[in-house]
C-alpha positions in Angstrom: -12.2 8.3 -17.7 -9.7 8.5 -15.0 -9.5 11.6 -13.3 -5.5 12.7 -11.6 -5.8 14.8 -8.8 -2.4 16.4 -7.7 -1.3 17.8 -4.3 2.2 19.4 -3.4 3.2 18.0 0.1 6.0 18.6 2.8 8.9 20.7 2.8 10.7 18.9 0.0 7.1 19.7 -2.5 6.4 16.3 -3.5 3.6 15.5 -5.6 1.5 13.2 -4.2 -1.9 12.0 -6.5 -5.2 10.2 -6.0 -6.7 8.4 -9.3 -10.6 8.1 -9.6 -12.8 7.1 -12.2 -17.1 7.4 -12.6 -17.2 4.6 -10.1 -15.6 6.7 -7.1 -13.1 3.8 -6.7 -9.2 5.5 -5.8 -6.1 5.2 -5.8 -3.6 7.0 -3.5 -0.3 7.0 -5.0 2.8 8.4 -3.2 1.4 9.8 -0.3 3.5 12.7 0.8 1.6 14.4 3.6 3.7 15.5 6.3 1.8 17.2 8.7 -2.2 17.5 10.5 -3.2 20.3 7.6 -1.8 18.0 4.7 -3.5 15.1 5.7 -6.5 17.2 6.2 -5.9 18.5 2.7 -5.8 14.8 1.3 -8.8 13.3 3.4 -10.7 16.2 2.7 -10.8 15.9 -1.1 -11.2 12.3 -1.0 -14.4 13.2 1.4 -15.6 16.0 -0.6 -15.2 13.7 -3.5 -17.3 10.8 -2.1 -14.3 8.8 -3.4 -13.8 4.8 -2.1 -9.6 4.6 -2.0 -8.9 0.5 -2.8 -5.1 0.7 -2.9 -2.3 2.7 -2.0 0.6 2.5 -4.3 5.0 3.7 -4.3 6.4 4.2 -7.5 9.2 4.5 -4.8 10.3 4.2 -1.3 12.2 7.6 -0.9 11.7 9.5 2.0 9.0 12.3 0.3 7.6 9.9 -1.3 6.3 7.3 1.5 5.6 10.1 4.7 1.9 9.8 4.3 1.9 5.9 3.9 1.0 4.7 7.2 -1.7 7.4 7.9 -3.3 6.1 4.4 -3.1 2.7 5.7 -4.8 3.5 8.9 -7.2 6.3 7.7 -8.9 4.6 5.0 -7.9 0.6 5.7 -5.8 0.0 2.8 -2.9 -2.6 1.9 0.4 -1.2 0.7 2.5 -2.2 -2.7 5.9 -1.5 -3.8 8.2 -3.0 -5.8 10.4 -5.8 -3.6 13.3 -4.6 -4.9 13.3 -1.1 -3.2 12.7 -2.7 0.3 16.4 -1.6 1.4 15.4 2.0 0.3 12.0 1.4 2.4 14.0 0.0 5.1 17.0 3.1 5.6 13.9 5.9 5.8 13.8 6.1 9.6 18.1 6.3 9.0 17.1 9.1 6.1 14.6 11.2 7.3 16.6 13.3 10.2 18.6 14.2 7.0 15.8 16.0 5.2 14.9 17.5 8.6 11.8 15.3 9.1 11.4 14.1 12.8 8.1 12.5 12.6 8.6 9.7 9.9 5.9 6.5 10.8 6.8 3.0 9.6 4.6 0.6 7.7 4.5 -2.4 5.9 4.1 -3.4 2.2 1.7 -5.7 1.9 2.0 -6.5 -1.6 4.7 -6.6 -4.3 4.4 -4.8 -7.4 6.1 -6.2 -10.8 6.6 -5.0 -14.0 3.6 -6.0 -16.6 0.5 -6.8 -13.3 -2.5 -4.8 -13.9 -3.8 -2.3 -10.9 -7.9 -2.4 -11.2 -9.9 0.4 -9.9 -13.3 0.8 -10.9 -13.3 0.4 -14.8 -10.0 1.9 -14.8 -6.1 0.0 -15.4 -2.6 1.4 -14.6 0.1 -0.7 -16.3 3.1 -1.4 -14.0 6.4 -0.5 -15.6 9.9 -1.7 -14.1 12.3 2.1 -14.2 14.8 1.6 -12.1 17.8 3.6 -11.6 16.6 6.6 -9.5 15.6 3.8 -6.8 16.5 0.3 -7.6 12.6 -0.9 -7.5 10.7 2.2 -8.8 8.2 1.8 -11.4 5.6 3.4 -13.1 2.1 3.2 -13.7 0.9 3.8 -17.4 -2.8 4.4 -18.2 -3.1 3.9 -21.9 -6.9 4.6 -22.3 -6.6 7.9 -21.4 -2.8 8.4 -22.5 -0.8 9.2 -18.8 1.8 8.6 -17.1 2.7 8.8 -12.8 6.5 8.9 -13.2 7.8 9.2 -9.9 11.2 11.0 -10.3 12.0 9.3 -13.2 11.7 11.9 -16.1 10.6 15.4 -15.4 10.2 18.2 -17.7 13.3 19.1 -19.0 15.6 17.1 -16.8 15.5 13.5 -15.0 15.4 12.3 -11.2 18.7 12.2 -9.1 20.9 9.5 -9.4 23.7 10.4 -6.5 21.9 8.7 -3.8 22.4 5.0 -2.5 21.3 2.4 -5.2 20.8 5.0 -8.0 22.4 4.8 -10.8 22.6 6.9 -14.2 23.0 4.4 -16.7 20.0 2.4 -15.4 18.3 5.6 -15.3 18.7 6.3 -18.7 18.0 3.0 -20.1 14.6 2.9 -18.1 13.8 5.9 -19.8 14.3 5.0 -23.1 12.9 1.8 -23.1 10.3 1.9 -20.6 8.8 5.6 -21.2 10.2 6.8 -24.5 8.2 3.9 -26.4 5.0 5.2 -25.4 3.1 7.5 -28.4 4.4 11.2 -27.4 1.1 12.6 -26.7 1.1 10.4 -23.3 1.4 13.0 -20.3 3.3 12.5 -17.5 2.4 13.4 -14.4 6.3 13.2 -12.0 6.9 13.3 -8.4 8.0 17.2 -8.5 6.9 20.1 -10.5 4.6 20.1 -13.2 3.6 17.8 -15.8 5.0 17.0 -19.4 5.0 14.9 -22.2 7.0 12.2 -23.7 7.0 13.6 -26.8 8.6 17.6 -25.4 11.0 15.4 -23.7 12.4 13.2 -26.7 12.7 16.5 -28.3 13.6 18.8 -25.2 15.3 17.1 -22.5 19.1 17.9 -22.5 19.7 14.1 -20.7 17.7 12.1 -22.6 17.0 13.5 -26.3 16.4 11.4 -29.2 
C-alpha cells in the first residue's frame, strides 16, 4: 500500500509529496521547499521515516513547483524527470521567480523524460504517467490504480481547475486533459493537487463549475 505524505511549502503554499510503500523505497514529487526549515521539514520526515527516495519526479516545471529540485538532487543523489515538453517552462524559472518574489531559485537538470503511458517503479508500488497538458504544456499526472489516487499537479482541484493565463497554458487543452485523462478514472480515485486539499473525481464531475458532466 502506498502511503502519500503531503507538505505545504513556500510562500505561494505548494503541495509538495513523498510516496512510500512497505519497502521504504520513495518518491519525491514536486519539491517545493523554499527555505533551511522546509528542507529540514522534508529531510526530516524522510529520516524519521527510514525512507530510501529512488526518483524525484515534476508533474510540472512552474516556479512552486521545482524550488526544492536541486536540493533533492544533491541531498539524497537522485536523477530528475519531467515531461520534454515543458523544458521552455523549466528553462524561463530563473526569468520567473523574481516575479513571485523568490530570490534564491537553484537550477538543475532533468535527467530523464517522462511520457504518457511509462510505468514509475518504487518498491512494489506503480504510478501511471498521464499526458494533461494545458496548465503547462508538458504536465502530467501520476495515477496509482491499486490503491485508487491521483497527484494532479494544478490540473483539477476541488471545485475549480489550475490557471491557464500564463505562457503556454491554454483552457481548451486544459479542459480536454481533464476529461479525457482524469474524468475516465472510477470516481472513487482521490486526488491529491498541487494546492489545497484533496478531492475526488467523482465530487468533481458532479461539483466543479468548469468541468461538470
Amino acid at each position: 500500500m502506498v502511503r502519500v505524505q503531503s507538505f505545504v511549502f513556500s510562500p505561494l503554499a505548494e503541495n509538495t509529496y513523498v510516496l512510500y510503500d512497505e519497502t521504504g523505497e520513495a518518491v519525491i514529487i514536486d519539491p517545493g521547499c523554499y527555505d533551511t526549515r522546509e528542507r529540514a521539514e522534508l529531510s526530516g520526515f524522510i529520516e524519521q521515516n527510514k525512507l530510501k527516495p529512488g526518483k524525484l519526479l515534476n508533474t510540472h516545471a512552474h516556479i512552486d513547483h521545482i524550488l526544492g529540485n536541486a536540493f533533492v538532487k544533491r541531498q539524497y543523489e537522485i536523477e530528475l524527470y519531467l515531461h520534454p515538453a515543458d523544458l521552455p517552462v523549466l528553462r524561463s524559472a530563473p526569468i520567473m521567480a523574481p516575479h513571485f518574489g523568490i530570490m534564491t531559485y537553484e537550477e538543475t537538470d532533468v535527467d530523464h523524460f517522462l511520457e504518457a503511458g511509462q510505468r514509475i517503479s518504487f518498491g512494489k508500488s506503480e504510478l501511471e504517467v498521464r499526458f494533461v497538458p494545458g496548465h503547462a504544456p508538458g504536465h502530467v499526472a501520476f495515477v496509482n490504480h491499486a490503491d485508487r489516487f491521483v497527484i494532479g499537479g494544478d490540473v483539477l482541484f476541488r471545485g475549480s481547475i489550475g490557471r491557464y493565463d500564463f505562457p503556454l497554458s491554454d483552457y481548451d487543452t486544459l479542459i480536454h486533459s481533464i476529461r479525457t485523462q482524469l474524468y475516465t478514472l472510477p470516481d472513487d480515485y482521490t486526488v491529491y493537487p498541487g494546492h489545497a486539499q484533496p478531492t475526488t473525481i467523482g465530487h468533481e464531475k458532479k461539483n466543479n463549475p468548469f468541468v461538470r458532466l
